[in-house]
Backbone bond lengths (Angstrom), bond angles and torsions (degrees), N, CA, C in turn:
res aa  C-N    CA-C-N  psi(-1)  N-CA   C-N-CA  omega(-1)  CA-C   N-CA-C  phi
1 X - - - 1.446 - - 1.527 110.35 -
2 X 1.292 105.39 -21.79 1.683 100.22 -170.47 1.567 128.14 -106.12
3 X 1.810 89.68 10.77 1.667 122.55 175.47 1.688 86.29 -95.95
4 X 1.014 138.90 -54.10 1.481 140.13 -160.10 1.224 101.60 -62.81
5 X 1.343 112.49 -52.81 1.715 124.94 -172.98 1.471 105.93 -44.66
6 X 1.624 97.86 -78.89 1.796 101.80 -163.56 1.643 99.32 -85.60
7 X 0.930 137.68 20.88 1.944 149.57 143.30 1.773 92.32 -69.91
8 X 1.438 114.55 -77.32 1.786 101.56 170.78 1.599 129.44 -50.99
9 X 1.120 104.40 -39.43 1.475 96.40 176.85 0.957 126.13 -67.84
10 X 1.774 138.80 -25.08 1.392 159.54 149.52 1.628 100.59 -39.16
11 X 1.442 88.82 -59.59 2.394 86.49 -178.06 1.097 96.16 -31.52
12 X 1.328 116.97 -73.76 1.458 136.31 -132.72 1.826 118.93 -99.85
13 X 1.538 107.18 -11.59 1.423 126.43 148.40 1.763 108.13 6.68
14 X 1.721 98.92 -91.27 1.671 142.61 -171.81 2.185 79.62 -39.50
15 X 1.053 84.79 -51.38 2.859 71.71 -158.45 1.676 69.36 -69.93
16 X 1.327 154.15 -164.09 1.141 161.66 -136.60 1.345 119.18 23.63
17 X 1.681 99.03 146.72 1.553 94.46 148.62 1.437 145.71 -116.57
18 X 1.429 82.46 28.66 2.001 105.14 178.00 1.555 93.89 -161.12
19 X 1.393 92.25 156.35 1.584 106.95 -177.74 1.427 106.50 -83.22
20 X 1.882 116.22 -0.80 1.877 123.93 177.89 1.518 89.97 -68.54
21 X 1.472 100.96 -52.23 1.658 104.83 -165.19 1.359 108.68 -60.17
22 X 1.197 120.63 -46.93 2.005 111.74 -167.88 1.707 100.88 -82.43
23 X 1.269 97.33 -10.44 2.233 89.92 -178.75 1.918 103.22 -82.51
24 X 1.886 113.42 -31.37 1.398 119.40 164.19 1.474 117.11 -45.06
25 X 1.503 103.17 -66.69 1.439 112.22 174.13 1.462 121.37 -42.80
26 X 1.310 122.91 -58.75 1.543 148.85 150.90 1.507 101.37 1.08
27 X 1.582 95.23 -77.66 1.695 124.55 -168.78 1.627 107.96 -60.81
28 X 1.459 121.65 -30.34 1.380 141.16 166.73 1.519 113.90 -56.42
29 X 1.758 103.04 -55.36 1.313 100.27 179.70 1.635 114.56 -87.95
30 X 1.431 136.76 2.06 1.112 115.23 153.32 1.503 122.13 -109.94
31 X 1.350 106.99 17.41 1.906 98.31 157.98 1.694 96.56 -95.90
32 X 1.361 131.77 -13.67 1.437 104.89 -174.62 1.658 94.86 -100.50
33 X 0.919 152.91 12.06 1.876 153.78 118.24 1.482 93.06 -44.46
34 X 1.031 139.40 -90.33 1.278 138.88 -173.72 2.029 108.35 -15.40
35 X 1.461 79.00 -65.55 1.763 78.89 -170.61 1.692 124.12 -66.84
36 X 1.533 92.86 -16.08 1.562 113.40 -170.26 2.330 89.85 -78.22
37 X 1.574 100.42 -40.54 1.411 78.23 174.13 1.091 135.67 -133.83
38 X 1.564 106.11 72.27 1.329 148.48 130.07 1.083 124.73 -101.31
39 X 1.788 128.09 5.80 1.221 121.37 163.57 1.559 114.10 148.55
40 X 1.229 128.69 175.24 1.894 116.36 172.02 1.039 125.09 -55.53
41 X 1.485 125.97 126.92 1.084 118.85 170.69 1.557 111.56 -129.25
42 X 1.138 126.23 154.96 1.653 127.22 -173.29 1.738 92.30 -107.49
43 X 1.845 91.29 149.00 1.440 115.60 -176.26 1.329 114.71 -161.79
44 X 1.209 110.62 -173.91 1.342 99.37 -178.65 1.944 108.15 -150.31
45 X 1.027 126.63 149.81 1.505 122.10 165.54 1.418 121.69 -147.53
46 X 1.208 106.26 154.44 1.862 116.60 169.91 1.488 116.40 -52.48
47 X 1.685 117.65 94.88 1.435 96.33 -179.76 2.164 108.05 -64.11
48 X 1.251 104.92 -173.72 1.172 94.73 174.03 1.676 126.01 -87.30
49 X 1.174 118.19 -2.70 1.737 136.15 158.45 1.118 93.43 -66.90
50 X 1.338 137.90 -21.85 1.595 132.96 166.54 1.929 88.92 89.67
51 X 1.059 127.13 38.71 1.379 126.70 142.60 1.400 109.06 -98.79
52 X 1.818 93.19 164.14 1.581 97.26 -157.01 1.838 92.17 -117.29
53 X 1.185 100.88 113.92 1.737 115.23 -173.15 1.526 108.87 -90.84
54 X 0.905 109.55 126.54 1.978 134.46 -167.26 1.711 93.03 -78.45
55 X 1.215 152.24 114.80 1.450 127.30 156.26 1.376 110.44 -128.50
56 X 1.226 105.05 151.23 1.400 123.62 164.39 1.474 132.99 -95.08
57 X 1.057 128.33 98.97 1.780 107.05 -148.20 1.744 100.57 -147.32
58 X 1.364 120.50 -176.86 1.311 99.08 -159.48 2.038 92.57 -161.97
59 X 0.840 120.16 174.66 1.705 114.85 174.91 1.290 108.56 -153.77
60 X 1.949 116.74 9.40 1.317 132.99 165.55 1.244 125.99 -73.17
61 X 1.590 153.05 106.47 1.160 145.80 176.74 1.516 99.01 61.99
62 X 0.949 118.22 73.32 1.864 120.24 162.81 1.210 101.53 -138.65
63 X 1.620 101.93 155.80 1.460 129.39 -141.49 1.818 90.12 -79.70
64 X 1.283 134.52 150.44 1.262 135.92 -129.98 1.992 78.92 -114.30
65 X 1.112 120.77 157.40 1.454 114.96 167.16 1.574 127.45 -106.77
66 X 0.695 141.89 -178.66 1.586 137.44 -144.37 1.277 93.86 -117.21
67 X 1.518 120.07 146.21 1.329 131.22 -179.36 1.717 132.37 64.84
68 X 1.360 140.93 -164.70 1.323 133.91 163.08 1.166 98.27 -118.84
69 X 1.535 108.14 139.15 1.815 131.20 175.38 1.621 100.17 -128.10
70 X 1.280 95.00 131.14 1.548 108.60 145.66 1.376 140.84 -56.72
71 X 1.329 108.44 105.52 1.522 134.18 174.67 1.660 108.08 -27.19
72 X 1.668 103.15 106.61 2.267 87.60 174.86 1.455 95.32 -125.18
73 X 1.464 90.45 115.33 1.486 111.96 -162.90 1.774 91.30 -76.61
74 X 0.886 132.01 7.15 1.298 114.26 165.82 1.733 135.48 -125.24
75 X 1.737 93.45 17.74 1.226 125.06 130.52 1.029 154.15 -82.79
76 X 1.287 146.53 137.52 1.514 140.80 162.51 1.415 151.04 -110.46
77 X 1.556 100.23 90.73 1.468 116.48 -150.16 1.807 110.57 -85.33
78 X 1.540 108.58 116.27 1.431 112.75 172.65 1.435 118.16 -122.50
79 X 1.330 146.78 -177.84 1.431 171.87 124.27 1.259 100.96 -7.79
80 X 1.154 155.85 104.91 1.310 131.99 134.97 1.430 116.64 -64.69
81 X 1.594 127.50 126.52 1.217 132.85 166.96 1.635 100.38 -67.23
82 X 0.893 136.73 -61.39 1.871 144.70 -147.61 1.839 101.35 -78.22
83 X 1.323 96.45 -15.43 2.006 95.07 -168.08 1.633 84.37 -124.55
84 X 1.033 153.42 32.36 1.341 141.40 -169.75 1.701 127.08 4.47
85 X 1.740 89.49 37.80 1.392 91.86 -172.13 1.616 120.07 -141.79
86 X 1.205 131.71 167.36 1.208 115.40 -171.86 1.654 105.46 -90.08
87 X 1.255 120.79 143.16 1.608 139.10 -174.42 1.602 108.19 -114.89
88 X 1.597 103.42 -170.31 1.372 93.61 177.55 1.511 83.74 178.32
89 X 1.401 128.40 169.93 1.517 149.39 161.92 1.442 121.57 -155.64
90 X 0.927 120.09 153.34 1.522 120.47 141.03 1.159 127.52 -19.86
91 X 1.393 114.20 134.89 1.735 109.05 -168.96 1.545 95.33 -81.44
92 X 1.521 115.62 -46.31 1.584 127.93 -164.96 1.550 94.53 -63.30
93 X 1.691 135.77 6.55 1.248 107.53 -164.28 1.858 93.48 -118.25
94 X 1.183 107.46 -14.30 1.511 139.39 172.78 1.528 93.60 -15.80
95 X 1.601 126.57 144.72 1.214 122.22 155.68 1.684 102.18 -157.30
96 X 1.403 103.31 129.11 1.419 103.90 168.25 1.358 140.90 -97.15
């Protein structure tokens, strides 16, 4: 967990203006993975049109995806329950 952490906080370093601030965010985005898998949880984020998207999404029992992808630690990829599909955002755009 603590290779994932400061591996994200490095992504995401550059949108900050201290490495306190992108290791907070960091710590943000892996307790809400955490909560996402143990089950649904509602959230919300900045799409990049700069609307603010409501989701419901989940990382419990979902359908597995095809092939191997590279990990972008300065994304954050979940379940959408409402689109039956997998999504993703910006960690820096994250809002709880």
């Amino acid at each position: 967990m603590k290779t994932r952490l400061f591996k994200t906080a490095w992504a995401i370093a550059s949108k900050y203006t201290s490495f306190s601030e992108a290791l907070k965010a960091a710590w943000k985005t892996i307790k809400l993975a955490s909560e996402l898998k143990s089950g649904v949880v509602s959230f919300a984020y900045t799409k990049v049109d700069g609307s603010i998207r409501k989701a419901i999404g989940t990382l419990k029992d979902v359908p597995a995806t095809l092939g191997v992808k590279k990990v972008n630690y300065s994304l954050f990829t979940y379940f959408d329950i409402e689109a039956d599909s997998y999504r993703c955002a910006k960690i820096e755009n994250l809002i709880w």
